[in-house]
Structure formats: C-alpha cells, structure tokens
Backbone as XML, in Angstrom:
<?xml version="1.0"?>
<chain id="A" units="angstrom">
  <residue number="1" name="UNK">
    <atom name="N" x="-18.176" y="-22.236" z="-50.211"/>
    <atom name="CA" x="-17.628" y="-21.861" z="-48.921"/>
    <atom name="C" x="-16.100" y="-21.808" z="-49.025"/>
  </residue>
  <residue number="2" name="UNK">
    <atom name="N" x="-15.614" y="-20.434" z="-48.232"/>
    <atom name="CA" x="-14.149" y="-20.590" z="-48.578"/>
    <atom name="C" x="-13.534" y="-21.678" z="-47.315"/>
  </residue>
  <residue number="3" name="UNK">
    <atom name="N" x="-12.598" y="-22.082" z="-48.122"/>
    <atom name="CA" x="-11.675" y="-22.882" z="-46.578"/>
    <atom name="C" x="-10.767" y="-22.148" z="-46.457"/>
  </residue>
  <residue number="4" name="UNK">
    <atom name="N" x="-9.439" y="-22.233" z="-45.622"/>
    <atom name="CA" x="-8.658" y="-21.473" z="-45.227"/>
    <atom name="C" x="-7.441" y="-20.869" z="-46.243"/>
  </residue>
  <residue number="5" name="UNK">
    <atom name="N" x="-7.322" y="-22.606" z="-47.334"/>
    <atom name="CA" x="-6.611" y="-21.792" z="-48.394"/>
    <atom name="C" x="-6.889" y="-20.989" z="-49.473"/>
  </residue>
  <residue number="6" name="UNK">
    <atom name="N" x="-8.263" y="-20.554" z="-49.833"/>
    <atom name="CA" x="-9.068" y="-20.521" z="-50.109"/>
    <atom name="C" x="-9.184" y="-18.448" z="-49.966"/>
  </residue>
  <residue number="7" name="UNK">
    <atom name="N" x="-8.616" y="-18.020" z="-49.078"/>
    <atom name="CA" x="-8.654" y="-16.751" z="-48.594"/>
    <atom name="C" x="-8.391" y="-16.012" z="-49.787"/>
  </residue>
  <residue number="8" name="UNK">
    <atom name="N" x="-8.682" y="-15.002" z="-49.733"/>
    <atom name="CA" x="-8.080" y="-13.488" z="-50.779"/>
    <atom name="C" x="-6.832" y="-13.434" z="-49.984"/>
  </residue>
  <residue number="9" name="UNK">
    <atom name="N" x="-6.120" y="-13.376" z="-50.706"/>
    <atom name="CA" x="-4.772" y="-13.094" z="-50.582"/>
    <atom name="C" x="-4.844" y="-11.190" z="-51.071"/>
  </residue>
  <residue number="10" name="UNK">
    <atom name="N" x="-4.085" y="-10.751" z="-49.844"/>
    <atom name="CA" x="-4.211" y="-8.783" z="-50.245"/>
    <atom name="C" x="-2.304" y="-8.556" z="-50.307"/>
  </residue>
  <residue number="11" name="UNK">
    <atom name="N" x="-1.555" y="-9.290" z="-49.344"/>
    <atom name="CA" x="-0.526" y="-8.730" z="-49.960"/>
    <atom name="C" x="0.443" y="-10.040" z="-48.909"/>
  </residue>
  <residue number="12" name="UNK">
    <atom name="N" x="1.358" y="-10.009" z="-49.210"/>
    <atom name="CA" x="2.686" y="-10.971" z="-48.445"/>
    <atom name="C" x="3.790" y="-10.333" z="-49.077"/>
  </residue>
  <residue number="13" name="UNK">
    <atom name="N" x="4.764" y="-11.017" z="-47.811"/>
    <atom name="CA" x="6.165" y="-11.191" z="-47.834"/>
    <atom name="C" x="7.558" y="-12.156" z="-47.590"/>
  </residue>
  <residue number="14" name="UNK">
    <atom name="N" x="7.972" y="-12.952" z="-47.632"/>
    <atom name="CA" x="8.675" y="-13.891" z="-47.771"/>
    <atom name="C" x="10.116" y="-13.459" z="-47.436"/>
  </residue>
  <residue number="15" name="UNK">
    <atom name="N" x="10.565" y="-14.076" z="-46.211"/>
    <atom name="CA" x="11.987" y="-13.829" z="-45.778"/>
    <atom name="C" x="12.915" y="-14.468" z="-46.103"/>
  </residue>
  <residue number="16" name="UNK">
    <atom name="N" x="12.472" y="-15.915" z="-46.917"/>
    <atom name="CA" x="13.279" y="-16.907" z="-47.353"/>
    <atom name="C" x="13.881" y="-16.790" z="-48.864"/>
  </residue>
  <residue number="17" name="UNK">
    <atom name="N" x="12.805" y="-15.945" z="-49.865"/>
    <atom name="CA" x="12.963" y="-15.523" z="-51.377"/>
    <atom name="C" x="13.360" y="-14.175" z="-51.093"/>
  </residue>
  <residue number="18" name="UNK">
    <atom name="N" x="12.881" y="-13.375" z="-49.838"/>
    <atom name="CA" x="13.156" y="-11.557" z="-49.765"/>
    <atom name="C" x="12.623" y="-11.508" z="-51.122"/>
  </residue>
  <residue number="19" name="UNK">
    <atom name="N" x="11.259" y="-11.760" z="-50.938"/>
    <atom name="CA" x="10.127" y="-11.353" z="-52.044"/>
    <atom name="C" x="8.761" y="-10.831" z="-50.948"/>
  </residue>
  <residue number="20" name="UNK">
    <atom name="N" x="8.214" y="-9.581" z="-52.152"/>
    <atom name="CA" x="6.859" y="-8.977" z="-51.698"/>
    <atom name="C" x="5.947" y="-9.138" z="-52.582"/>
  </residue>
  <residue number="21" name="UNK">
    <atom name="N" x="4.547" y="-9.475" z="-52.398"/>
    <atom name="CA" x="3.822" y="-9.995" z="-53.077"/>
    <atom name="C" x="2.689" y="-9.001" z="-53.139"/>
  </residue>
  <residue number="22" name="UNK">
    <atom name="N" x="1.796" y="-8.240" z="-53.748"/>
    <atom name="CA" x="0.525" y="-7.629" z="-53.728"/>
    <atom name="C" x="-0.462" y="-7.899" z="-55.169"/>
  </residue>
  <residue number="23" name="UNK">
    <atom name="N" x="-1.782" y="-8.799" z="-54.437"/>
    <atom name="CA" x="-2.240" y="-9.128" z="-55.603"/>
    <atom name="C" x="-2.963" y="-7.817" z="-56.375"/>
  </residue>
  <residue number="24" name="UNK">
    <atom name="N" x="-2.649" y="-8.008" z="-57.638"/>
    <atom name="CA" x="-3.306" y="-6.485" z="-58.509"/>
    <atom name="C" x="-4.632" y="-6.619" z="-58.146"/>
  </residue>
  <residue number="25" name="UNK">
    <atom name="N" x="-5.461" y="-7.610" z="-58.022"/>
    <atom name="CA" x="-7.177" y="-7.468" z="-57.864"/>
    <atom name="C" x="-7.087" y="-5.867" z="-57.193"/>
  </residue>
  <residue number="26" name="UNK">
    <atom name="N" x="-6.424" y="-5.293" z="-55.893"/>
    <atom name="CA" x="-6.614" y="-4.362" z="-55.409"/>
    <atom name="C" x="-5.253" y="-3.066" z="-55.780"/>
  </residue>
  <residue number="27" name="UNK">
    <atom name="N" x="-5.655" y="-3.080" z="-57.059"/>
    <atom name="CA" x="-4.565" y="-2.140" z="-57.199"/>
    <atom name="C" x="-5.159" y="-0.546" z="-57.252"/>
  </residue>
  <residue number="28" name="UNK">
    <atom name="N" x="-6.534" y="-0.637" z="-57.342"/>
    <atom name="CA" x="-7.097" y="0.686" z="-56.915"/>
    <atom name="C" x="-6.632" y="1.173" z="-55.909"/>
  </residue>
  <residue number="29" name="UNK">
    <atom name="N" x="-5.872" y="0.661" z="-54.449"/>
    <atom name="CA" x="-6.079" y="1.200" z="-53.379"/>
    <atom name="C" x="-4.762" y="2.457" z="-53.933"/>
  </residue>
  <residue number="30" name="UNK">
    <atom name="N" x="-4.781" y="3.186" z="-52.675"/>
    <atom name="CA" x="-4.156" y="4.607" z="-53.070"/>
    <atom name="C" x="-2.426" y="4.016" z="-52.806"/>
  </residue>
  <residue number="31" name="UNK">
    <atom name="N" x="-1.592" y="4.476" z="-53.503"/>
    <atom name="CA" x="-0.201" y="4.667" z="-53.288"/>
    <atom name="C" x="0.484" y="4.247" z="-51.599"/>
  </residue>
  <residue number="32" name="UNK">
    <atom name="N" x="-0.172" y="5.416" z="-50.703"/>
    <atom name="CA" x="0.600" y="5.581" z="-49.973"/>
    <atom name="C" x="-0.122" y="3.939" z="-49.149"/>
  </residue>
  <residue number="33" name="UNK">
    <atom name="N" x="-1.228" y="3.744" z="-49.414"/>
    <atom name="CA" x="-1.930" y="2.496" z="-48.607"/>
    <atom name="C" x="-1.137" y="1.122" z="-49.135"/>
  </residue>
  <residue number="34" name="UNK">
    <atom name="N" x="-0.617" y="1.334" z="-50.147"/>
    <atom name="CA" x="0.220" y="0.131" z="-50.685"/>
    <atom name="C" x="1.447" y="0.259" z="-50.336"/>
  </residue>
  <residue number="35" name="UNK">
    <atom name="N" x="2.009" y="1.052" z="-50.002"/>
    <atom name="CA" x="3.660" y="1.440" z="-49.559"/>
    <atom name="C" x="3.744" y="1.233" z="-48.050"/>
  </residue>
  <residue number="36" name="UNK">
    <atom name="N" x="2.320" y="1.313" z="-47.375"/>
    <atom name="CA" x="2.082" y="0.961" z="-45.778"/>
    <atom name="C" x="2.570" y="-0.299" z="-45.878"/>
  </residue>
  <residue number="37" name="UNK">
    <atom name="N" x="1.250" y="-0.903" z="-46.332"/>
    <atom name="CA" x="1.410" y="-2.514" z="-46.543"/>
    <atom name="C" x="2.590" y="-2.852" z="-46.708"/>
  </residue>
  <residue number="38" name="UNK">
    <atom name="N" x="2.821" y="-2.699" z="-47.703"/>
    <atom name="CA" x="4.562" y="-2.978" z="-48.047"/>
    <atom name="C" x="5.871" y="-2.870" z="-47.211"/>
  </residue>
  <residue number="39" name="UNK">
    <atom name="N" x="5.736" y="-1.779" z="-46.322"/>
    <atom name="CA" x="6.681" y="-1.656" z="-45.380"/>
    <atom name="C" x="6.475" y="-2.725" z="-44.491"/>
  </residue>
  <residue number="40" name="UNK">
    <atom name="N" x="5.104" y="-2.637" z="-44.042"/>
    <atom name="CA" x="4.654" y="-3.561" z="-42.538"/>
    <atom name="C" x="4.914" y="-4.980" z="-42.847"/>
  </residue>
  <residue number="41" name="UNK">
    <atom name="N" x="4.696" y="-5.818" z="-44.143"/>
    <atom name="CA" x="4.643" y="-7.023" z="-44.293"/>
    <atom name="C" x="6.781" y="-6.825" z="-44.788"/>
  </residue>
  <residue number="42" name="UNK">
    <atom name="N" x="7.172" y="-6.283" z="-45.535"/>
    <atom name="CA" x="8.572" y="-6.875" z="-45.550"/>
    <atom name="C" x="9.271" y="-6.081" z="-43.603"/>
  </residue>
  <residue number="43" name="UNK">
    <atom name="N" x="9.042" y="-5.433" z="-43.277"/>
    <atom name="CA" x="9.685" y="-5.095" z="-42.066"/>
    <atom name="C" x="9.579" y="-6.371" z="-40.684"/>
  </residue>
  <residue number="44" name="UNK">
    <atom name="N" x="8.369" y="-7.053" z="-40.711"/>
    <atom name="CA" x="7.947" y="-7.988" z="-40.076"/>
    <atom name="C" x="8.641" y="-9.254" z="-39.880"/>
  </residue>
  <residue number="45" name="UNK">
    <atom name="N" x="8.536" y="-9.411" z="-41.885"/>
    <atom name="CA" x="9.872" y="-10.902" z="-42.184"/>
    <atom name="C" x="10.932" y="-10.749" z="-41.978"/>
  </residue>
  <residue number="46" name="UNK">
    <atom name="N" x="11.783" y="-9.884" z="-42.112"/>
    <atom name="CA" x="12.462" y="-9.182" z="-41.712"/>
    <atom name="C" x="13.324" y="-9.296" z="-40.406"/>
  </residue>
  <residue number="47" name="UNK">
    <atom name="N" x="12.420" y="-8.873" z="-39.665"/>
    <atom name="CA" x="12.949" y="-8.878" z="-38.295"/>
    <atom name="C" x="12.164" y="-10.420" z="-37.179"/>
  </residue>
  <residue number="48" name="UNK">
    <atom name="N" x="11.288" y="-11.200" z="-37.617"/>
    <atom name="CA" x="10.747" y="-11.972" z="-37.213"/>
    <atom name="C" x="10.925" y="-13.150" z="-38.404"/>
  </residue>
  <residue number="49" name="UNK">
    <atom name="N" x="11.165" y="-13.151" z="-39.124"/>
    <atom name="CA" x="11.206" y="-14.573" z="-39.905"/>
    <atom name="C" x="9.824" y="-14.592" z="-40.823"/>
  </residue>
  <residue number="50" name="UNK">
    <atom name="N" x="10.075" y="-16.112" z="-41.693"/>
    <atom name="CA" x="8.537" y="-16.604" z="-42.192"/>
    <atom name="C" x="8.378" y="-16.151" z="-43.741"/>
  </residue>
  <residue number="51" name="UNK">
    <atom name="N" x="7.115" y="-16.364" z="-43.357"/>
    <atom name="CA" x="5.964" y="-15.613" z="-44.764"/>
    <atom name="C" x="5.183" y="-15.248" z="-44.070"/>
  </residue>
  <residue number="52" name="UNK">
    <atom name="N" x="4.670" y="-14.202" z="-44.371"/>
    <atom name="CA" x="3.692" y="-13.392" z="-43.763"/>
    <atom name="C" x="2.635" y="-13.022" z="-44.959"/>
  </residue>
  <residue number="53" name="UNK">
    <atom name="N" x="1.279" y="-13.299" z="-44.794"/>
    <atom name="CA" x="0.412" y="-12.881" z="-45.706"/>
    <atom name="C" x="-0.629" y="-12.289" z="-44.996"/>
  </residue>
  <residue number="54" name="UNK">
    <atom name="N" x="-1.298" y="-11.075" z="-45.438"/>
    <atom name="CA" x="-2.580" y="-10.666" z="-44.994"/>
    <atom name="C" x="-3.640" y="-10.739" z="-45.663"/>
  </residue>
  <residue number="55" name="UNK">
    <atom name="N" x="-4.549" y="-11.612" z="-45.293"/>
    <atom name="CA" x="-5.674" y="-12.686" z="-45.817"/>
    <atom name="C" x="-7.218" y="-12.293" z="-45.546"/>
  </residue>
  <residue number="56" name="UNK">
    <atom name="N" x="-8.047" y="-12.336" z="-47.162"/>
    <atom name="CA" x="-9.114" y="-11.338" z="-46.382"/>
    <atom name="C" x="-10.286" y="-13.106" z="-46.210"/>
  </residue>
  <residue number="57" name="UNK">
    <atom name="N" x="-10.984" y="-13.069" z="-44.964"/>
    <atom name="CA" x="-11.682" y="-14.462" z="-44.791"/>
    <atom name="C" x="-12.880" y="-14.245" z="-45.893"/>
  </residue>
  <residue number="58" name="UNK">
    <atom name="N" x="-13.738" y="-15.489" z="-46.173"/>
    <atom name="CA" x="-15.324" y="-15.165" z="-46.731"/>
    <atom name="C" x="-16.218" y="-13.932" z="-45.842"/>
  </residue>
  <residue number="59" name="UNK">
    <atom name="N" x="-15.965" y="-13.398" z="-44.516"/>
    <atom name="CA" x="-16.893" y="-12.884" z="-44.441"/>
    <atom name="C" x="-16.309" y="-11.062" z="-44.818"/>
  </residue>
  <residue number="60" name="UNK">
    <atom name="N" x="-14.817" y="-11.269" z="-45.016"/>
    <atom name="CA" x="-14.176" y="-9.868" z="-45.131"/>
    <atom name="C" x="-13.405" y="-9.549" z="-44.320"/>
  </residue>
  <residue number="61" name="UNK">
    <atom name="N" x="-13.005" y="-10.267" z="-43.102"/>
    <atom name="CA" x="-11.923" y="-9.916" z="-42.019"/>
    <atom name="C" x="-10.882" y="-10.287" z="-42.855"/>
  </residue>
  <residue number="62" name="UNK">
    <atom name="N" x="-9.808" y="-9.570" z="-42.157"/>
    <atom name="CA" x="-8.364" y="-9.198" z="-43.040"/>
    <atom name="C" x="-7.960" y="-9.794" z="-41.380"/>
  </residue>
  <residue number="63" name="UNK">
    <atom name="N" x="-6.638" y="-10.992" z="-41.802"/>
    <atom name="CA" x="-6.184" y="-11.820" z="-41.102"/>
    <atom name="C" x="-4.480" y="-11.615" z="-41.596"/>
  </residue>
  <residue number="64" name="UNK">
    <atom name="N" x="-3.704" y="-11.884" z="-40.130"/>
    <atom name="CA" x="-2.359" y="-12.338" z="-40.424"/>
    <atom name="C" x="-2.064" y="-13.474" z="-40.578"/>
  </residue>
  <residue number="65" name="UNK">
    <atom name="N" x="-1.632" y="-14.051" z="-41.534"/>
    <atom name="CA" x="-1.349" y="-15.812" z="-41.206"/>
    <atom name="C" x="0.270" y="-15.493" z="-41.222"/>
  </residue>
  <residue number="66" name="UNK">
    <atom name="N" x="0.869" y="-16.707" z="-40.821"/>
    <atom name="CA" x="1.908" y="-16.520" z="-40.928"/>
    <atom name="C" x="2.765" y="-17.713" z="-41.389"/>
  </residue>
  <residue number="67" name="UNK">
    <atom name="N" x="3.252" y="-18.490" z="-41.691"/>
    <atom name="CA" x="4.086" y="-19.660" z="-41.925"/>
    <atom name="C" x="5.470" y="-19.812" z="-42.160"/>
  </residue>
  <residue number="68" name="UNK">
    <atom name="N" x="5.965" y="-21.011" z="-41.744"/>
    <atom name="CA" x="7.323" y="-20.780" z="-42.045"/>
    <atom name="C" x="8.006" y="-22.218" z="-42.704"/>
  </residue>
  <residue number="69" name="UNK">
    <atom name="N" x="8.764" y="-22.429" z="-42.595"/>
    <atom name="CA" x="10.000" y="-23.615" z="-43.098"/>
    <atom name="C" x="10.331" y="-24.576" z="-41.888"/>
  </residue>
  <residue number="70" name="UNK">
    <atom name="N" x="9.868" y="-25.689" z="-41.652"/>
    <atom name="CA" x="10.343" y="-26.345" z="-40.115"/>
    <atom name="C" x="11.862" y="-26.808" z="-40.054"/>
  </residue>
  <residue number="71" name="UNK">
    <atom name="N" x="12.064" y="-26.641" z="-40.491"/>
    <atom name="CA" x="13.912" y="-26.146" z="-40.461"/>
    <atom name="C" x="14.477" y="-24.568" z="-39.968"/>
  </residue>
  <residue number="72" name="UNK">
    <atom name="N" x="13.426" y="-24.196" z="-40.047"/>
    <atom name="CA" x="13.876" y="-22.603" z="-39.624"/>
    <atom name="C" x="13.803" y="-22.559" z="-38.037"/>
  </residue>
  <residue number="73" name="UNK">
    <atom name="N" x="15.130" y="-22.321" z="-37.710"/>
    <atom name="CA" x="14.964" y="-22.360" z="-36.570"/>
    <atom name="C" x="15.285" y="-21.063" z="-35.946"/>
  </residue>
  <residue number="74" name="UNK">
    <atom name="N" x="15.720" y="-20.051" z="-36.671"/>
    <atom name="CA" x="16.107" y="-18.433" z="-36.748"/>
    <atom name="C" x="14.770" y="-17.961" z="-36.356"/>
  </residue>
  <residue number="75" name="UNK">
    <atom name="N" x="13.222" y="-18.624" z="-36.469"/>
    <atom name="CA" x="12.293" y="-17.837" z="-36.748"/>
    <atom name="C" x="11.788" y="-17.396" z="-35.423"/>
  </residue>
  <residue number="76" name="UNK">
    <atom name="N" x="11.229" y="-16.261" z="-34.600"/>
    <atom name="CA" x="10.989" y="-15.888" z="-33.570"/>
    <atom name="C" x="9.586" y="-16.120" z="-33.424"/>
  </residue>
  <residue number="77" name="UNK">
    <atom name="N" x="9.159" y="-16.924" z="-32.793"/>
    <atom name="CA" x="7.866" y="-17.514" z="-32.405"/>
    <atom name="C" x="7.156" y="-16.811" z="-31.256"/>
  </residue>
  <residue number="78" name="UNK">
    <atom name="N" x="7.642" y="-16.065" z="-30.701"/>
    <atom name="CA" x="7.233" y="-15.373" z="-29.600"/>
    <atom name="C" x="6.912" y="-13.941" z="-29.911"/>
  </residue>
  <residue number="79" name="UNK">
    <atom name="N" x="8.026" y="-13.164" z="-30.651"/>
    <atom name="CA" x="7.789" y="-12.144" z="-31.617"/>
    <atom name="C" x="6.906" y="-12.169" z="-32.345"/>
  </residue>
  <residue number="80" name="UNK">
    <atom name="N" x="6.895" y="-12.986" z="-32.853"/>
    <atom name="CA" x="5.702" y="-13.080" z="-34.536"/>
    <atom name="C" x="4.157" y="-12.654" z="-33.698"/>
  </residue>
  <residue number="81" name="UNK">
    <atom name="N" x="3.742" y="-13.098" z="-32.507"/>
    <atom name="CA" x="2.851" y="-13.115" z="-32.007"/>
    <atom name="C" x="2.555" y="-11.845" z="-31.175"/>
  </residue>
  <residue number="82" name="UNK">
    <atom name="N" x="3.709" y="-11.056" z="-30.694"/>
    <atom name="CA" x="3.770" y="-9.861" z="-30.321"/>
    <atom name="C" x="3.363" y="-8.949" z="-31.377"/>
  </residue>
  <residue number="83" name="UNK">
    <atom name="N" x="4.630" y="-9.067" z="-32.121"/>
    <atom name="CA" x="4.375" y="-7.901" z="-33.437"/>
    <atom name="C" x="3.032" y="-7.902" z="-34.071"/>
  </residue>
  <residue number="84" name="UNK">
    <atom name="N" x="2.783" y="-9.416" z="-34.268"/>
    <atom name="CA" x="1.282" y="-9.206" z="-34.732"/>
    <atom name="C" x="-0.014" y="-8.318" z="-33.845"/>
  </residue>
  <residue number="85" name="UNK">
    <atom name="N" x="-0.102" y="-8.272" z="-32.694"/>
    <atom name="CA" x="-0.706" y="-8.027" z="-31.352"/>
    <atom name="C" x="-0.716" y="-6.455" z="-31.840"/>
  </residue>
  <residue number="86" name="UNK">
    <atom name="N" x="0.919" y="-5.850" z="-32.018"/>
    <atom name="CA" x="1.466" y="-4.729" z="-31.969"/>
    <atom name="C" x="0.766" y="-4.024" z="-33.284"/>
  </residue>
  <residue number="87" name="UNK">
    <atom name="N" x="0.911" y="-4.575" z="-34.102"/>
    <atom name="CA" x="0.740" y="-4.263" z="-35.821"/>
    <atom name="C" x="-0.694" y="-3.717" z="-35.425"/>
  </residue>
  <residue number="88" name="UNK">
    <atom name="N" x="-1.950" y="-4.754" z="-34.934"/>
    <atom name="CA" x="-3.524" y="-4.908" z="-34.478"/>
    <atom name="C" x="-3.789" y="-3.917" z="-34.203"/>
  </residue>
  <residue number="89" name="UNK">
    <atom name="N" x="-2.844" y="-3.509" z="-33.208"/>
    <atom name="CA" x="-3.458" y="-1.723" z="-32.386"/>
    <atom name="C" x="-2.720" y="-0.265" z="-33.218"/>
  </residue>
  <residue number="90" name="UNK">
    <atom name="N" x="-1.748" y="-0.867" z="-33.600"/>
    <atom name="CA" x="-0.661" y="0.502" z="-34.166"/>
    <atom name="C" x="-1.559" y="1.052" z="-35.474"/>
  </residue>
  <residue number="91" name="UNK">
    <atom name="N" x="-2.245" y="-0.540" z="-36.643"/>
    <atom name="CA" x="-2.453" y="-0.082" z="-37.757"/>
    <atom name="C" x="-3.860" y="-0.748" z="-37.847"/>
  </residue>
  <residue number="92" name="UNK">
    <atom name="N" x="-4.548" y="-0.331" z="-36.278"/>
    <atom name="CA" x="-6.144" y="-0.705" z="-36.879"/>
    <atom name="C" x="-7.085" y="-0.260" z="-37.450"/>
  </residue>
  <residue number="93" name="UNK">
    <atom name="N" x="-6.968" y="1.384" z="-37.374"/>
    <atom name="CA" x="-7.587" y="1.818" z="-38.946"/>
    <atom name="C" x="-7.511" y="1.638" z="-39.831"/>
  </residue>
  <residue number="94" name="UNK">
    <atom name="N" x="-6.224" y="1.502" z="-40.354"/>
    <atom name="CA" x="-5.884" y="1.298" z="-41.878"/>
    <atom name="C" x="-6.068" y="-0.532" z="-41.835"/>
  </residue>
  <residue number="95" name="UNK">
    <atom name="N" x="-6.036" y="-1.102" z="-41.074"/>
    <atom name="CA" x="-6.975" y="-2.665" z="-41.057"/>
    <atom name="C" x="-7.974" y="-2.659" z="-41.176"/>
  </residue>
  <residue number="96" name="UNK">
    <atom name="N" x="-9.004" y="-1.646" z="-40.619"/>
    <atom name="CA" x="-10.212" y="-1.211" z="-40.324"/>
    <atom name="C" x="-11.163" y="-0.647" z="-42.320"/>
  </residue>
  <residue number="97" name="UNK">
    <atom name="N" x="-10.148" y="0.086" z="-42.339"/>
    <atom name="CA" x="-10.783" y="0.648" z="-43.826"/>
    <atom name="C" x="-10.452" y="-0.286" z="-45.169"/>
  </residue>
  <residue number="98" name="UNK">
    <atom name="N" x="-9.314" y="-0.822" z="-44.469"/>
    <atom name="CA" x="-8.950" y="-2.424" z="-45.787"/>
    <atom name="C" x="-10.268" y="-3.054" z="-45.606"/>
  </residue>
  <residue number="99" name="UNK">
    <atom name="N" x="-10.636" y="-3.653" z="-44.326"/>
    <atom name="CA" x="-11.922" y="-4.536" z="-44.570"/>
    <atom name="C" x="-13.177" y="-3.894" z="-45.264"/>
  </residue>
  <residue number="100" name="UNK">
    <atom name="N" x="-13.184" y="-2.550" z="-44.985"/>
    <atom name="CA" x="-14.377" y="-2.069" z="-45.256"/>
    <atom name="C" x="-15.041" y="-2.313" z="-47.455"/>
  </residue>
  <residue number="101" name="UNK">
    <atom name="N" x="-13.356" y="-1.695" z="-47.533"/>
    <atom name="CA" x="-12.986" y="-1.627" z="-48.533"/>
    <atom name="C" x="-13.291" y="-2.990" z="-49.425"/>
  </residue>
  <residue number="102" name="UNK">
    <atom name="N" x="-12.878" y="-3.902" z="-48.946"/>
    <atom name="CA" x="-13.553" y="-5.315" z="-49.286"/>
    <atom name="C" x="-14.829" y="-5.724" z="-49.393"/>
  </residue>
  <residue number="103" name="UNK">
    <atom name="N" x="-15.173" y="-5.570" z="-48.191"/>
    <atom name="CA" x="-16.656" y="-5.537" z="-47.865"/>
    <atom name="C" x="-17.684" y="-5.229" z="-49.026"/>
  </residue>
  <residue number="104" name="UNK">
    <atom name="N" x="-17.417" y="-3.953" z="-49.465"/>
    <atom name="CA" x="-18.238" y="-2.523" z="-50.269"/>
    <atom name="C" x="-17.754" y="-2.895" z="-51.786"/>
  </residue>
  <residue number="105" name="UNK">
    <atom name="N" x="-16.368" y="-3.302" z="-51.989"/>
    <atom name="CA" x="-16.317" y="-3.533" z="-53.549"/>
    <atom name="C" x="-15.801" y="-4.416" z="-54.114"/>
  </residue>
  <residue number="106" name="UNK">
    <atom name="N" x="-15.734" y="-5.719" z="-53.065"/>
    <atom name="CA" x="-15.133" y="-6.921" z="-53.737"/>
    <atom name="C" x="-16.649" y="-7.560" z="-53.153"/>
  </residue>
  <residue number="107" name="UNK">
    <atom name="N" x="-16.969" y="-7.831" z="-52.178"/>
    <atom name="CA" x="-18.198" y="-8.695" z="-51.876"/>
    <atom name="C" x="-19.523" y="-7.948" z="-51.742"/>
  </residue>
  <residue number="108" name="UNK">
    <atom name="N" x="-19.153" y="-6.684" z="-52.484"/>
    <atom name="CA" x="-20.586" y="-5.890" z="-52.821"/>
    <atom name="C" x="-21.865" y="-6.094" z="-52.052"/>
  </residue>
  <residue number="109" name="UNK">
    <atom name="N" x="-21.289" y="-5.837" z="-50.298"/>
    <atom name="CA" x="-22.448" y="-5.555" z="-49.430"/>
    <atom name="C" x="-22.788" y="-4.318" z="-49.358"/>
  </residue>
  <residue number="110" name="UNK">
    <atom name="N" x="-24.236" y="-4.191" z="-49.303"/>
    <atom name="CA" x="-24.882" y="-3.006" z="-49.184"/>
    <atom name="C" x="-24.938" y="-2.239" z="-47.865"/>
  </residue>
  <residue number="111" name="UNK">
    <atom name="N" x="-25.045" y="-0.867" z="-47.679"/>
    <atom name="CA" x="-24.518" y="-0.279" z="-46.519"/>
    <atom name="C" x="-23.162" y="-0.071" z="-46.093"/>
  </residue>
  <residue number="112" name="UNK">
    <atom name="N" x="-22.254" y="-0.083" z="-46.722"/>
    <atom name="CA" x="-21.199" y="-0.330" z="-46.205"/>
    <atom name="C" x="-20.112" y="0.920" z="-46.328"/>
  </residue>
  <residue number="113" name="UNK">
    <atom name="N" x="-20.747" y="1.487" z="-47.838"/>
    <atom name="CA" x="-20.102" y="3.078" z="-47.801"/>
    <atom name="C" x="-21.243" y="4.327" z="-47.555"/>
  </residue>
  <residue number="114" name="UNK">
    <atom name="N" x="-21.036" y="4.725" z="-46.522"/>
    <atom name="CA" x="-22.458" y="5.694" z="-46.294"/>
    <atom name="C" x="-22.130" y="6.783" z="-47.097"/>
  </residue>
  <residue number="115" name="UNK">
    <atom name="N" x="-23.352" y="7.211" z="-47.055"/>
    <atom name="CA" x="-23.654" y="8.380" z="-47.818"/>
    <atom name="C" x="-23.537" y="10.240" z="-47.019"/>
  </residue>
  <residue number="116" name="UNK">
    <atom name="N" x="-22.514" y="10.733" z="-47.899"/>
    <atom name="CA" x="-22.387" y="12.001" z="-47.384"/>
    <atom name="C" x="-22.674" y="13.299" z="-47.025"/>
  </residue>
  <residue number="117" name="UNK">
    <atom name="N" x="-23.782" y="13.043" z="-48.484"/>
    <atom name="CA" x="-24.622" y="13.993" z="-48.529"/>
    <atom name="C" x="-26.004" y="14.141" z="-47.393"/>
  </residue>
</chain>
C-alpha cells in the first residue's frame, strides 16, 4: 500500500534551489506535454513560493502537493490554493490524459485505452 510519501513523483519545482525536477520513468510523454508541465510547476513557485510536486496516488490520481520551509514567510498561502483551484480547471485535460496515461501504462489497467478501430 502506498502512503503519502510513497507517491510517483511526475514532475516538481523548487523556489528555494530554482530547480525543476521530471522523473525520466515518464519520459515517453510528448515534448510539448513536458514543456507544459514545466512551465506550470516553475511559473507557480515562482510567483507563489514552496515546492510544488505533481504526485500520481496508488489508485492513479495526479495530485498537487505542495510544501514549504517554516521560515518562509514570503510564501502565499492563500494563492497557492487559488492557483491550484485555477491550474484544476485551466489544465484539466491535460490532468485528465496524465492520469489516464498512468492508469494504461504504468499500473497496466485494462480498458483504459479504447480501441479505434
């Protein structure tokens, strides 16, 4: 059973190192889907503070966690929770096809990429 630290880690960003993180396990995904990511997670720290990671759970939901430094007192706590809200609706397809994407070829459930023909 996973616990919380325990998550797939798919990509982070760090405002304190101004480091971006994407684990290779998913380096199949296409270019421009990694340059999304990439914008959204350093633009976030960025302008809201933290570490920001997007975390896939045991059952395949892709999660924002967020954490920070309790000394940081720069960090916008009210924002972080907006933007996240904001991010939910702006980029829920491409949230939408990350999970799927998981789903179908990291936890190899069946049904999950239909058939076209």
């Amino acid at each position: 059973m996973f616990s919380e630290s325990e998550n797939m880690v798919l990509c982070g960003a760090n405002s304190y190192t101004q480091k971006y993180y994407f684990n290779e396990e998913f380096d199949r995904l296409p270019e421009s889907v990694k340059d999304e990511l990439k914008a959204m997670c350093v633009i976030f720290t960025e302008d809201i503070g933290g570490i920001l990671t997007l975390e896939y759970t045991e059952e395949g939901e892709l999660e924002f966690k967020v954490r920070t430094d309790e000394q940081d007192y720069l960090f916008d706590e009210i924002g972080c929770g907006l933007r996240i809200k904001d991010l939910q609706i702006k980029k829920r397809e491409l949230l939408e096809v990350l999970e799927l994407y998981y789903k179908a070829f990291v936890l190899g459930e069946d049904g999950i990429v239909e058939d076209t023909e």
